[in-house]
gemmi code that builds the backbone of each chain (N, CA, C; Angstrom):
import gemmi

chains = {
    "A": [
        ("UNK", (15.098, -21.349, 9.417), (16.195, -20.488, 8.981), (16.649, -20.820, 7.567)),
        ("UNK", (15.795, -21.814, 6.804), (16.061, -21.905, 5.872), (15.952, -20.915, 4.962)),
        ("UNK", (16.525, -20.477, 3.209), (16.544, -19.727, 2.664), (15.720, -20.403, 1.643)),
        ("UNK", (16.063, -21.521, 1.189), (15.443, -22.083, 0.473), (14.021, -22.023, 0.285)),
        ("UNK", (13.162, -22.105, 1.116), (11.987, -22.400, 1.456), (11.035, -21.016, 1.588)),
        ("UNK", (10.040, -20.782, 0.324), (9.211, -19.652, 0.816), (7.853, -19.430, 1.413)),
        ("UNK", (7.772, -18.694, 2.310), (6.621, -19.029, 3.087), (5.252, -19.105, 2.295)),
        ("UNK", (4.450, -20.208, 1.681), (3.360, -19.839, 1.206), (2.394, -18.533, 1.409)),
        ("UNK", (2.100, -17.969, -0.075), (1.447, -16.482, 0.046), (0.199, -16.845, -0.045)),
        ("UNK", (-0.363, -17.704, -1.043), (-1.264, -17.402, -1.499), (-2.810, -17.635, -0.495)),
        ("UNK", (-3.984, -17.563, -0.833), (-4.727, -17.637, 0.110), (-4.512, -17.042, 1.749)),
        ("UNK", (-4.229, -15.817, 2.195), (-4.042, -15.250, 2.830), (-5.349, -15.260, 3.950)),
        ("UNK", (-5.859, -16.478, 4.551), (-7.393, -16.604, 5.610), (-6.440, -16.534, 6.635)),
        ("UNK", (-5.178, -15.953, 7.240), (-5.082, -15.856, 8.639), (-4.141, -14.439, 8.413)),
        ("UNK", (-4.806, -13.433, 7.637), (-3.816, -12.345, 7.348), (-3.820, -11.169, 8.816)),
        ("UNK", (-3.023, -10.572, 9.049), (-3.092, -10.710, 10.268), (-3.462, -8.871, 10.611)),
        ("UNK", (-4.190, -8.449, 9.592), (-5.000, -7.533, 10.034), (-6.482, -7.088, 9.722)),
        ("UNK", (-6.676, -6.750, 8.610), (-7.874, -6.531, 8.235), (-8.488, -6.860, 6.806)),
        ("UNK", (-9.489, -7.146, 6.540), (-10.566, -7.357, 5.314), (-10.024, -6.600, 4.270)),
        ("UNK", (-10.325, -6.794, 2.747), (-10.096, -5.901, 1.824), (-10.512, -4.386, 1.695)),
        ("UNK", (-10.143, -3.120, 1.662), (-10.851, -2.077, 1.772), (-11.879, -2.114, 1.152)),
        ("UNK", (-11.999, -2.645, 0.519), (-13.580, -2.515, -0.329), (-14.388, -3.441, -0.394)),
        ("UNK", (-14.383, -4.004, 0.826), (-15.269, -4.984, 1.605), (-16.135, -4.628, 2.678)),
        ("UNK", (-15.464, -3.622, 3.424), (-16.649, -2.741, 4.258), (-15.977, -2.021, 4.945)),
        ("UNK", (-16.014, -0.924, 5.428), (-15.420, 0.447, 5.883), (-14.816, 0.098, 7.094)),
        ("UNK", (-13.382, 0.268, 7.272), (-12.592, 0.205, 8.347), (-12.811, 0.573, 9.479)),
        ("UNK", (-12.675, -0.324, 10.603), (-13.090, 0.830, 11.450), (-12.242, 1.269, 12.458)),
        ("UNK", (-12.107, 2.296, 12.962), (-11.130, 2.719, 13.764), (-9.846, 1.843, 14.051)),
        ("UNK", (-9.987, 0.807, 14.592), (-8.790, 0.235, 14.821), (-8.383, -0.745, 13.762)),
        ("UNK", (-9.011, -1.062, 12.711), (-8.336, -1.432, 11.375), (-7.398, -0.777, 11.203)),
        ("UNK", (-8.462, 0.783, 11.056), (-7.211, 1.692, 10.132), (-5.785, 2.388, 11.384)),
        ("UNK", (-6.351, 1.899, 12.351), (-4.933, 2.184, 12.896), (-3.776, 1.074, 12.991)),
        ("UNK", (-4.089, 0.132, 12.847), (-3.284, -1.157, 12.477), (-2.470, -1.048, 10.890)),
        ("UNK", (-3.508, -0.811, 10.419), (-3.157, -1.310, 8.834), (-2.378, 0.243, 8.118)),
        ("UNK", (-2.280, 1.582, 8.936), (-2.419, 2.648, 8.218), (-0.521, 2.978, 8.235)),
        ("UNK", (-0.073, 2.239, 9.479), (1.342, 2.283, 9.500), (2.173, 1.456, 8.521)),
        ("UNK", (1.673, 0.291, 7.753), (2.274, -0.256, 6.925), (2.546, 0.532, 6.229)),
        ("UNK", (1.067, 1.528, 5.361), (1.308, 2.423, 4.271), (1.866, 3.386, 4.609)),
        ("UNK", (2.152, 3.846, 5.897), (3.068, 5.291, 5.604), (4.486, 4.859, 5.460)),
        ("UNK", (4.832, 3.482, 6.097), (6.424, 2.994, 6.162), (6.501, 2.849, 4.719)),
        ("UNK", (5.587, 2.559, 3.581), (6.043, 2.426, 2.267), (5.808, 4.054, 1.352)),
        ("UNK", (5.461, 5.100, 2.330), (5.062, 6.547, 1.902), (6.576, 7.305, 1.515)),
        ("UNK", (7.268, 6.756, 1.785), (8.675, 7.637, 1.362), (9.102, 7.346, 0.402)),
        ("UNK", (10.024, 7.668, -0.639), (10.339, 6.719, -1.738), (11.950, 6.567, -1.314)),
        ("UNK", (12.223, 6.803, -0.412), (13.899, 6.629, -0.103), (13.573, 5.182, 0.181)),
        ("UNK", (12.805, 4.796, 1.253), (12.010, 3.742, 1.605), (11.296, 2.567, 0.923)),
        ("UNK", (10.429, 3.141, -0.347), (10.274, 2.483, -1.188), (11.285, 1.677, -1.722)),
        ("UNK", (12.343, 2.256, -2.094), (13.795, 2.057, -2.938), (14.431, 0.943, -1.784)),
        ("UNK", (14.960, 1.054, -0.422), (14.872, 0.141, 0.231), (14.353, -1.078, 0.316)),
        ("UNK", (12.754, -0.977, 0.382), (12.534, -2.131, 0.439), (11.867, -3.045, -0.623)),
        ("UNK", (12.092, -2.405, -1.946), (12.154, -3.181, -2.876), (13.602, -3.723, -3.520)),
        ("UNK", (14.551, -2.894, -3.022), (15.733, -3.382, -2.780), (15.806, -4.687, -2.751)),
        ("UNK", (15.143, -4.750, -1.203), (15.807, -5.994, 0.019), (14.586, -7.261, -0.899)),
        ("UNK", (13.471, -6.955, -0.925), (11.954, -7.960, -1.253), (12.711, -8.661, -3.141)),
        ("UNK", (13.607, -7.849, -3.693), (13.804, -8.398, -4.863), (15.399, -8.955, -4.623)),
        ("UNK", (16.157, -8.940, -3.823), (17.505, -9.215, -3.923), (17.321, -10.844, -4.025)),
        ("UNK", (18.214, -11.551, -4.253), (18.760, -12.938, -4.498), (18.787, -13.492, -3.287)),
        ("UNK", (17.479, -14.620, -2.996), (17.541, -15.375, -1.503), (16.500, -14.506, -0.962)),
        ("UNK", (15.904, -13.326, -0.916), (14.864, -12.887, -0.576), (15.589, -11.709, 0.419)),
        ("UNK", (16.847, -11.721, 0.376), (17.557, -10.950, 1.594), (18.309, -10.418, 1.173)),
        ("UNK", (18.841, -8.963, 1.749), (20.385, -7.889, 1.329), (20.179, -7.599, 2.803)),
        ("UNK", (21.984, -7.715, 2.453), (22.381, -6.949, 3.398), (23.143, -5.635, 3.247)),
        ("UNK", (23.390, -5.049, 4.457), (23.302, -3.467, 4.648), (24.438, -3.207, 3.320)),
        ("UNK", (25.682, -4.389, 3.192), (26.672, -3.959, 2.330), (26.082, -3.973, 1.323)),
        ("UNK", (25.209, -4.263, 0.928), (24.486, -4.654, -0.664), (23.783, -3.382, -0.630)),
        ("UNK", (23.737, -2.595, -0.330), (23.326, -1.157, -0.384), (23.898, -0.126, -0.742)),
        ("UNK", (24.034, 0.460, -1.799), (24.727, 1.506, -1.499), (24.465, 2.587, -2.697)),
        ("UNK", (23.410, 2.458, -3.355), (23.146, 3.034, -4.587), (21.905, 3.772, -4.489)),
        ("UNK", (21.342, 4.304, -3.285), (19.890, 5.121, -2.933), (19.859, 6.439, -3.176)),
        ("UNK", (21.120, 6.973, -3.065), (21.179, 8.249, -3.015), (21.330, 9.334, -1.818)),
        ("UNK", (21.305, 8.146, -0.803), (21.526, 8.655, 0.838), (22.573, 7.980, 1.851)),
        ("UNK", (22.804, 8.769, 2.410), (24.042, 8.350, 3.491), (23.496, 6.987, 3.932)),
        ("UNK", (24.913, 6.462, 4.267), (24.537, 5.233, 4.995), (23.607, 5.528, 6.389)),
        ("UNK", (23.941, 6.500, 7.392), (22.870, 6.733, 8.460), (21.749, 6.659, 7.939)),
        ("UNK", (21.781, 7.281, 7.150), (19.830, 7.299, 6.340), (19.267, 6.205, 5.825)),
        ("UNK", (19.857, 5.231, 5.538), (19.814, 4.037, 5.047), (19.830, 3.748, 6.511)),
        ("UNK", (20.163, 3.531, 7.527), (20.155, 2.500, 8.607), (18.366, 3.119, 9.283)),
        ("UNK", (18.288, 4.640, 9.695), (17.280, 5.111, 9.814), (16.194, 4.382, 8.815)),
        ("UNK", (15.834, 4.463, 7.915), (14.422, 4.140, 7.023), (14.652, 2.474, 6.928)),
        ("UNK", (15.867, 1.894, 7.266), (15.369, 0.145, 7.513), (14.868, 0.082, 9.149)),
        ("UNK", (15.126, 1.203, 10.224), (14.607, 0.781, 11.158), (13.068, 1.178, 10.796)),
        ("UNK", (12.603, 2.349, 10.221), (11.178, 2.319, 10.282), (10.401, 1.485, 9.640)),
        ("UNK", (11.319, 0.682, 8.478), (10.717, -0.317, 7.857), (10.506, -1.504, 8.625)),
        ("UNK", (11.381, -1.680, 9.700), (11.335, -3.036, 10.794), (10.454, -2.498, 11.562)),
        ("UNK", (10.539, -1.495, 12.448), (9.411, -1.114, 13.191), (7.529, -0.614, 12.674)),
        ("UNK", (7.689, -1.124, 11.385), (6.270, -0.878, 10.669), (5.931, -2.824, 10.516)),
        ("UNK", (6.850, -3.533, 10.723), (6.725, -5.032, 9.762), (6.840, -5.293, 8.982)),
        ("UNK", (7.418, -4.425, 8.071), (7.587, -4.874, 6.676), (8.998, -5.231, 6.746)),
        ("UNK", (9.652, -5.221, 7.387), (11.092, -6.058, 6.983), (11.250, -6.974, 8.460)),
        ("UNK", (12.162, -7.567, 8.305), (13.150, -8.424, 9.825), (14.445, -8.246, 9.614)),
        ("UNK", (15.249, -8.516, 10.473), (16.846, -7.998, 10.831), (17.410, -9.432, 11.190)),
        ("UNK", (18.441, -9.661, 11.054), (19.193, -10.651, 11.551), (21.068, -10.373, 11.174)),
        ("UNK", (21.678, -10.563, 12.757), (23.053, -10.329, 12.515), (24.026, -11.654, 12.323)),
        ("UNK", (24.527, -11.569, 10.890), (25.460, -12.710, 11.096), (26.961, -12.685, 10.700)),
        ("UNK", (27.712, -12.759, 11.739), (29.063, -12.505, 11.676), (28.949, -10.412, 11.980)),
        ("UNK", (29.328, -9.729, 10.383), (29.828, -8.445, 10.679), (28.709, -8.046, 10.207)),
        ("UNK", (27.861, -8.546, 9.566), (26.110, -7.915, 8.603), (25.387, -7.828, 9.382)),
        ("UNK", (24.311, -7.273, 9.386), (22.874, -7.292, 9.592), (22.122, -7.733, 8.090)),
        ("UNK", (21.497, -8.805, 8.589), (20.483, -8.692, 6.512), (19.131, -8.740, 7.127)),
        ("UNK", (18.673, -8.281, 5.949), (17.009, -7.746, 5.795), (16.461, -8.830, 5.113)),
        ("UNK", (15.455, -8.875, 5.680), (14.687, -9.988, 4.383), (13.027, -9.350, 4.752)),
        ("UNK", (12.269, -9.756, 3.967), (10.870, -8.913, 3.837), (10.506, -10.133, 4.528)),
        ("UNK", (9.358, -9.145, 5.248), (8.207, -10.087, 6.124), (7.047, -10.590, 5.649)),
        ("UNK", (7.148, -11.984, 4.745), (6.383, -12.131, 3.368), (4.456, -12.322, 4.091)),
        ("UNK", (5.002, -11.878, 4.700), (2.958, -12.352, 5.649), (2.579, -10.612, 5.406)),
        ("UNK", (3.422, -9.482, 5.723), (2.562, -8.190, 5.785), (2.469, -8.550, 3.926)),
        ("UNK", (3.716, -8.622, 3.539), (3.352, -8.426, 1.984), (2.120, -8.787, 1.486)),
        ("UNK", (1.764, -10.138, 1.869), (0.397, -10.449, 1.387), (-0.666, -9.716, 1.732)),
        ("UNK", (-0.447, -9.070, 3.216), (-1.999, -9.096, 3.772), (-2.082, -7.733, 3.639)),
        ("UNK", (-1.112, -6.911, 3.199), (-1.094, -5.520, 2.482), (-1.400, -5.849, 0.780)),
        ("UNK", (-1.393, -6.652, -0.021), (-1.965, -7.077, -1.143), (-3.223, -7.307, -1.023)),
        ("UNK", (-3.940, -8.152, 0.157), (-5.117, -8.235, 0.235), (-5.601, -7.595, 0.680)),
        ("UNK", (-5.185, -6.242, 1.186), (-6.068, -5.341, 1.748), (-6.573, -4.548, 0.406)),
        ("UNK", (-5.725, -4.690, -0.710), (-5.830, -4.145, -1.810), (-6.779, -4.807, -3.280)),
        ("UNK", (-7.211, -6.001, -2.694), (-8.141, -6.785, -3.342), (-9.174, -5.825, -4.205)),
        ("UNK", (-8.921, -5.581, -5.383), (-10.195, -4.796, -5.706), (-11.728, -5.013, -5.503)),
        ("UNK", (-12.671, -4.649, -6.071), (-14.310, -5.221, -5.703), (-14.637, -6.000, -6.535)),
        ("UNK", (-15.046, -6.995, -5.871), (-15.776, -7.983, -7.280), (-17.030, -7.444, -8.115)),
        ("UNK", (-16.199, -7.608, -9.434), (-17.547, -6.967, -10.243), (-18.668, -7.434, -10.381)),
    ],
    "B": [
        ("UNK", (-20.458, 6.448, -17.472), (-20.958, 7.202, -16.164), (-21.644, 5.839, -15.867)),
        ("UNK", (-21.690, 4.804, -16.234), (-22.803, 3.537, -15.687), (-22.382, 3.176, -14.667)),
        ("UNK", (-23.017, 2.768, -13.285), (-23.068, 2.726, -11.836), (-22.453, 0.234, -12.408)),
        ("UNK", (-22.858, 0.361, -13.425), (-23.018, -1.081, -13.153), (-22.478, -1.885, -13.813)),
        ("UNK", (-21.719, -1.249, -14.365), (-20.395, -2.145, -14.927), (-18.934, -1.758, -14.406)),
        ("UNK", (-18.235, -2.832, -13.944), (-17.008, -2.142, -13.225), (-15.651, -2.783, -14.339)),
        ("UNK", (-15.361, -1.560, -13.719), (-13.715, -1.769, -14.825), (-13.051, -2.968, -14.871)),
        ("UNK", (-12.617, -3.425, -15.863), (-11.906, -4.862, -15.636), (-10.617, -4.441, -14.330)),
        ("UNK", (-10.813, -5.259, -13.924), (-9.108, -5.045, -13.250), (-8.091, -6.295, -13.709)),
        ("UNK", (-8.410, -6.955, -14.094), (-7.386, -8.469, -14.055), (-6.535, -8.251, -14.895)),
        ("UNK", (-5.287, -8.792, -14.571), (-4.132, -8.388, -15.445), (-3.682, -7.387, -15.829)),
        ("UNK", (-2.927, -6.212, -15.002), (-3.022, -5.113, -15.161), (-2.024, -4.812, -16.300)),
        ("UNK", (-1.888, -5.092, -17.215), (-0.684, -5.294, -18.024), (-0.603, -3.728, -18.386)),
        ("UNK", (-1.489, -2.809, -18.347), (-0.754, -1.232, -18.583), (-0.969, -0.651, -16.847)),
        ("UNK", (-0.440, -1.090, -16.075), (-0.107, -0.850, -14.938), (0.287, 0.395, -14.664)),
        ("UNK", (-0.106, 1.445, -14.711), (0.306, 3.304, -14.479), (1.865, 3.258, -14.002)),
        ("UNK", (1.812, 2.186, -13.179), (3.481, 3.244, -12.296), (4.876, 2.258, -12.421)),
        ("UNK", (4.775, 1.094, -11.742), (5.894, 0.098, -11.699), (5.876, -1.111, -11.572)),
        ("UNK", (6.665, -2.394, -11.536), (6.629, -3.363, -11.520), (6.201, -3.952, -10.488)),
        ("UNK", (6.293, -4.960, -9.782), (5.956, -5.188, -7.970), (7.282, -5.346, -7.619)),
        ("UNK", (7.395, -4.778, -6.524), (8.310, -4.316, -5.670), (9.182, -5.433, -5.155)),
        ("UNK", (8.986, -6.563, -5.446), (10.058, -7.736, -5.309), (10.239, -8.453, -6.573)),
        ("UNK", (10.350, -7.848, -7.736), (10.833, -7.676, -9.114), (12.641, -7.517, -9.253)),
        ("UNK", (12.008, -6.092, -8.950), (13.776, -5.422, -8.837), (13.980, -4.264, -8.179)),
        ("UNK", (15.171, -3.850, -7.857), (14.940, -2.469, -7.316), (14.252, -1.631, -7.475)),
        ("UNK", (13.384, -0.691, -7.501), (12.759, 0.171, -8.114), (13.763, 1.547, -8.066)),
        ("UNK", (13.874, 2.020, -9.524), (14.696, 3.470, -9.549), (14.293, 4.313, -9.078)),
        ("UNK", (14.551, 5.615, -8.823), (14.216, 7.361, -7.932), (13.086, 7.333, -8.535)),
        ("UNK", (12.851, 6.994, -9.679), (11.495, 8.060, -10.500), (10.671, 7.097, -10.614)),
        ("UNK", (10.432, 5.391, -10.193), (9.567, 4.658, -10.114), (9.104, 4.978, -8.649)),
        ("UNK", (10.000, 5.330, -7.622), (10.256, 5.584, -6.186), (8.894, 6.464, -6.024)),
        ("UNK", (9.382, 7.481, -6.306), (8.625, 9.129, -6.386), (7.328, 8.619, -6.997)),
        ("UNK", (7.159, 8.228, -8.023), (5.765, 8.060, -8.584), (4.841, 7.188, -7.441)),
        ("UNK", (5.299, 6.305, -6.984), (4.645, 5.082, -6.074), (4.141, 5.521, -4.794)),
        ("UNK", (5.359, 6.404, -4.135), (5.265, 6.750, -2.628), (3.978, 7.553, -2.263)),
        ("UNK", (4.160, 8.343, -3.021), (2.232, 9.426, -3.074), (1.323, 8.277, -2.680)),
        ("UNK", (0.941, 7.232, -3.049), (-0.241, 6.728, -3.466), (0.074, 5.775, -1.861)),
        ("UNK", (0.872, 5.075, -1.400), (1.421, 4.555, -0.215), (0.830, 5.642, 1.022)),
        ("UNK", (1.404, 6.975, 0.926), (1.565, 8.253, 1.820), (0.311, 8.301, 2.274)),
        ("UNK", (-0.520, 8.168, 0.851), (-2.236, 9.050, 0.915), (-2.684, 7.590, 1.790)),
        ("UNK", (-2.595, 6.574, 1.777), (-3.662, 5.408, 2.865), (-2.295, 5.418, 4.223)),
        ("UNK", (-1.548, 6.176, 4.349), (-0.892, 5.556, 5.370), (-1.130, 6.932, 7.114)),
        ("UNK", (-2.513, 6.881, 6.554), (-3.043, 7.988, 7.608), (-4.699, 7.415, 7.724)),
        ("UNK", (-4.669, 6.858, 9.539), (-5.390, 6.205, 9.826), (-7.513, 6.578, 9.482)),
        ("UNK", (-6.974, 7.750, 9.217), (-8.870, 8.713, 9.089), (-8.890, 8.606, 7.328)),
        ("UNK", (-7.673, 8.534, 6.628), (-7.627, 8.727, 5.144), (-7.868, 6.935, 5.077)),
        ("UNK", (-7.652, 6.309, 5.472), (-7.535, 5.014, 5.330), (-8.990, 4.201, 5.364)),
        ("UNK", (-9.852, 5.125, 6.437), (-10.911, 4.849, 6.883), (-12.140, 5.323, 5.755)),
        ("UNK", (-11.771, 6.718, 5.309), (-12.759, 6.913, 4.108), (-12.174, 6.210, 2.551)),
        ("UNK", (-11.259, 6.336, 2.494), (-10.941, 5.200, 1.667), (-11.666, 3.801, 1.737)),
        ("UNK", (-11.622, 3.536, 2.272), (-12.521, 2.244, 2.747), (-13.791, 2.538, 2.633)),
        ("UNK", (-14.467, 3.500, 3.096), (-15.547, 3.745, 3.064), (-16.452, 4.264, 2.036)),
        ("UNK", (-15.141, 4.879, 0.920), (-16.250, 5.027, -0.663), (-16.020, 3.653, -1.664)),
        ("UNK", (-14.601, 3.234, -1.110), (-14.244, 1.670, -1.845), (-15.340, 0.475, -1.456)),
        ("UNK", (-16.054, 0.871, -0.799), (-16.780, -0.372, -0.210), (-18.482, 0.010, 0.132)),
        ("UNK", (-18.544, 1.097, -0.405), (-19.958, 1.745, -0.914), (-20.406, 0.763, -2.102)),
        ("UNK", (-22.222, 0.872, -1.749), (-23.106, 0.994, -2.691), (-22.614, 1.131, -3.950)),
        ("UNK", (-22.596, 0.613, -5.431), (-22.493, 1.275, -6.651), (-20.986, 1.376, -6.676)),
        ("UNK", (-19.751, 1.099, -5.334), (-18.630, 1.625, -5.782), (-18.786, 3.038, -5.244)),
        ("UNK", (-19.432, 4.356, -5.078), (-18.960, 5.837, -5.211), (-20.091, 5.796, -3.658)),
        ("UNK", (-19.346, 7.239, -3.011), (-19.969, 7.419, -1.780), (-20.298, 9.338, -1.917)),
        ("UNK", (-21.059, 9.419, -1.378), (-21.398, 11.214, -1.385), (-20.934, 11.791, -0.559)),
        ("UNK", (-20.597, 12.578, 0.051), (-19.883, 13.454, 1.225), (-21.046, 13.292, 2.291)),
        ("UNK", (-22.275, 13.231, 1.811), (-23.532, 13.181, 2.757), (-23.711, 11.754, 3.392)),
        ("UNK", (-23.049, 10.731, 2.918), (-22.669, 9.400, 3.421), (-21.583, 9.355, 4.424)),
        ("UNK", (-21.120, 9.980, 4.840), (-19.826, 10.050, 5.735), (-20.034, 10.738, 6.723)),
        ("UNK", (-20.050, 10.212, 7.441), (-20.288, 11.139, 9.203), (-19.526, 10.282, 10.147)),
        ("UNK", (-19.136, 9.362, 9.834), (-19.325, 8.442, 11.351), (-17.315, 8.265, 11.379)),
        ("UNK", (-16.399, 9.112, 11.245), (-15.035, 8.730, 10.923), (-14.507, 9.495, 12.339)),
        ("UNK", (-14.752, 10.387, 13.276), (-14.408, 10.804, 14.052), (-13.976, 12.500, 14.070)),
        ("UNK", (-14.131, 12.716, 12.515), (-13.616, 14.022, 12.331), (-14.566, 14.638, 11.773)),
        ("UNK", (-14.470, 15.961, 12.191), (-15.182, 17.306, 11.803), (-15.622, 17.265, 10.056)),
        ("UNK", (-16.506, 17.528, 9.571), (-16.794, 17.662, 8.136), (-15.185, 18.362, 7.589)),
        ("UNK", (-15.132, 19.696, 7.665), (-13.483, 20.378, 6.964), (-12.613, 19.425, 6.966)),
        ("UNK", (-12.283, 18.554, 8.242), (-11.442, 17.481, 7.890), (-11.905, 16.656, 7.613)),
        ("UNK", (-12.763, 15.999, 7.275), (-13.242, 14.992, 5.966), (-12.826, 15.436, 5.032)),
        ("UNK", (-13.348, 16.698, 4.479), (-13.218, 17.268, 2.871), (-11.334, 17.566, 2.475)),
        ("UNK", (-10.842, 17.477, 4.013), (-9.174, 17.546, 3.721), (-8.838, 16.395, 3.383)),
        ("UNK", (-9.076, 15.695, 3.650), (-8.472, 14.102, 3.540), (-9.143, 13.649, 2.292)),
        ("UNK", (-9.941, 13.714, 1.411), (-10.729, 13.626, 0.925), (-9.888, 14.237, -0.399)),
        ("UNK", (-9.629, 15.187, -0.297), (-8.586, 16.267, -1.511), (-7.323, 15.426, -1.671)),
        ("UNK", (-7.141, 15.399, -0.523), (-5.783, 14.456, -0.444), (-5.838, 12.495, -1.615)),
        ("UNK", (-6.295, 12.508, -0.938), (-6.703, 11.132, -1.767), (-6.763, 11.044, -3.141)),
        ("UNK", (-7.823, 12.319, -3.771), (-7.718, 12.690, -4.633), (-6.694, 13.201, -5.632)),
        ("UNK", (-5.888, 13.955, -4.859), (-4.121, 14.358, -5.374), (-3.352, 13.056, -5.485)),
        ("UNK", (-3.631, 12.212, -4.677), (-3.056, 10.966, -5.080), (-3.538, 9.890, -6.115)),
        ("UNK", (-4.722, 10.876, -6.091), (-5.070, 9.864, -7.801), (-5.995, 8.958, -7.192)),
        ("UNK", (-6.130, 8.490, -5.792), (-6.857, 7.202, -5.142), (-8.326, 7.504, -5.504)),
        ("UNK", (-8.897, 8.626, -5.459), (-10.312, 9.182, -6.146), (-10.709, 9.713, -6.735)),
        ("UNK", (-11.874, 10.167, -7.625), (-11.927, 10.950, -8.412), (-13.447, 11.331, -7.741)),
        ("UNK", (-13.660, 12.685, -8.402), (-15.050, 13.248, -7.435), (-15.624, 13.900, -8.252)),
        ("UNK", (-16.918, 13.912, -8.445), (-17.890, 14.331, -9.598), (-18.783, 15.243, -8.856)),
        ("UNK", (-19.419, 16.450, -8.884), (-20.354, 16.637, -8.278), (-21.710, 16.764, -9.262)),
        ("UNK", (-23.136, 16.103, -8.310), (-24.330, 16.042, -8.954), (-25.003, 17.015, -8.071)),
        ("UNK", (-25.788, 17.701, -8.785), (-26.555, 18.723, -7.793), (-25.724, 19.126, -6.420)),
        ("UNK", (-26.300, 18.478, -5.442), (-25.810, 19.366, -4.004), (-24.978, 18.638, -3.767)),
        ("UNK", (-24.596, 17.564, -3.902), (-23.457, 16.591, -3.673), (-21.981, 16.469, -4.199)),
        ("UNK", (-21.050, 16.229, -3.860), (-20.189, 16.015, -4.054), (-19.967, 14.428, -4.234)),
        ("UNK", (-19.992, 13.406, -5.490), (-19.568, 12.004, -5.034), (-18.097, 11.791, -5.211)),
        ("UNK", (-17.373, 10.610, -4.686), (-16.776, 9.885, -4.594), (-16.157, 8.730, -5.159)),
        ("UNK", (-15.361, 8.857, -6.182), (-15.891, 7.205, -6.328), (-13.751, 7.044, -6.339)),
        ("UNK", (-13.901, 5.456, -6.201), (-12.513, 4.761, -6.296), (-12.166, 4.641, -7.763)),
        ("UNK", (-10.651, 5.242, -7.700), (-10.173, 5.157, -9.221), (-9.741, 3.416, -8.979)),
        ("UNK", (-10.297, 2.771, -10.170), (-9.881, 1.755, -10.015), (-8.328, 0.894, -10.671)),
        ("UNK", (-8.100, 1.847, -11.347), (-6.876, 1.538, -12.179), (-5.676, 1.783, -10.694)),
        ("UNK", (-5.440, 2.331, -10.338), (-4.767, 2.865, -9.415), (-4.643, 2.140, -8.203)),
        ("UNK", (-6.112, 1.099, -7.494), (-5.781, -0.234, -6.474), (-5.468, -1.055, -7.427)),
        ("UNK", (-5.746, -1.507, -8.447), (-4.759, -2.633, -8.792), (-3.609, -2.185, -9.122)),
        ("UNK", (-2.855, -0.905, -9.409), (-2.196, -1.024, -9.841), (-0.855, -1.103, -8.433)),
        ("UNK", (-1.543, -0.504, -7.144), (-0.857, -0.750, -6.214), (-0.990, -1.919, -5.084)),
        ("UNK", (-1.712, -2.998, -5.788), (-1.539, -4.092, -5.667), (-0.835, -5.416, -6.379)),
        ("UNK", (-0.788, -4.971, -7.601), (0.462, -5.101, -8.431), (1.926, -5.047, -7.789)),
        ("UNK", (1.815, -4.111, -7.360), (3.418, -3.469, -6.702), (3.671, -4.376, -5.764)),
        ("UNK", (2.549, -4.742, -4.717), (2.664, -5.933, -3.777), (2.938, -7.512, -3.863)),
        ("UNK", (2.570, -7.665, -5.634), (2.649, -8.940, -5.505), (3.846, -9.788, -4.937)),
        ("UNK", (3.820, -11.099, -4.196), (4.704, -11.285, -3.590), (5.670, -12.157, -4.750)),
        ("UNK", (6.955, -12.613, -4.224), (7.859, -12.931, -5.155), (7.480, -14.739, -5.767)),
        ("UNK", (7.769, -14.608, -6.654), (7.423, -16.253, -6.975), (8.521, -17.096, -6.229)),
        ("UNK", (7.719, -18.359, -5.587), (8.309, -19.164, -4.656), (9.202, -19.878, -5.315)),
    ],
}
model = gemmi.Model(1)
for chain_id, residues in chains.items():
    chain = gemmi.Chain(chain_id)
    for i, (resn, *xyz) in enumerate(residues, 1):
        res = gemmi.Residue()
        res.name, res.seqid = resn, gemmi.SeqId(i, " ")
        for name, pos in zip(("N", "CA", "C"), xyz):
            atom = gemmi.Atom()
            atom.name, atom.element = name, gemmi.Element(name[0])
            atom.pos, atom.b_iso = gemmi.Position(*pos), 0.0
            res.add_atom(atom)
        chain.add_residue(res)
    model.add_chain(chain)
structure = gemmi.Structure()
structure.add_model(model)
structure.setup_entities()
């Protein structure tokens, strides 16, 4: 529960879905694993969210630290649940907040899915 | 047009769209530019040919290389357009073929967006 402490990214050998796309053609259940990350980052209300939360101070915002998207607070509570229910964020209530903090393991292994081809 | 030299990717320092997403917030119009390119892989059959011209021979795949995704040819060539509107491909046709190939400026540059935050 520390804040301090960030989960090592680099070298991603236990990423917890699939190979780089351009390592060899997905196959069915790759791309059904891996295809929900990218649509949870397909919105840009969403986008704006969760680069929000992935750049705030401590790695975490909470819901009050929000308020500049351009959408109702419901809409804001809606697109952090699809962002939790895709993995790209976590929830935690303390006291009257809920805070977000990014789930720094999809981050990577959605970076490495993005590994370009070695030339 | 050479099959055998591939684009630098390292250091994307003219990066097309935005910073990585645990930078800083990203504004409406970094939002909007990004989400397209998220949208187009976050559909499990688009995800799959994606993969499948990214991880071709030479880099580029022909329409005559693709059979095995679960869908009808018309929906290949839909998903396929799509990708393309998102900038993720670009498509040349040679004689009877239609190829394929991965814009490469465009995975790094949305792997960029991923990088995770410095520890």
């Amino acid at each position: 529960m520390s804040n301090a402490e960030a989960v090592p990214l680099e070298g991603v050998a236990s990423a917890p879905c699939c190979p780089p796309l351009t390592e060899r053609p997905f196959s069915a259940e790759e791309a059904e694993r891996a295809a929900p990350m990218f649509k949870a980052l397909g919105d840009p209300v969403r986008l704006r969210l969760f680069s929000l939360v992935a750049s705030h101070a401590g790695g975490e915002a909470c819901v009050c630290d929000i308020s500049d998207v351009g959408v109702s607070q419901p809409t804001v509570s809606h697109h952090l649940k699809k962002l939790k229910e895709a993995g790209l964020l976590t929830s935690e209530r303390r006291g009257t907040w809920v805070y977000y903090r990014v789930e720094p393991a999809v981050l990577a292994s959605m970076g490495h899915l993005l590994t370009p081809a070695a030339p």
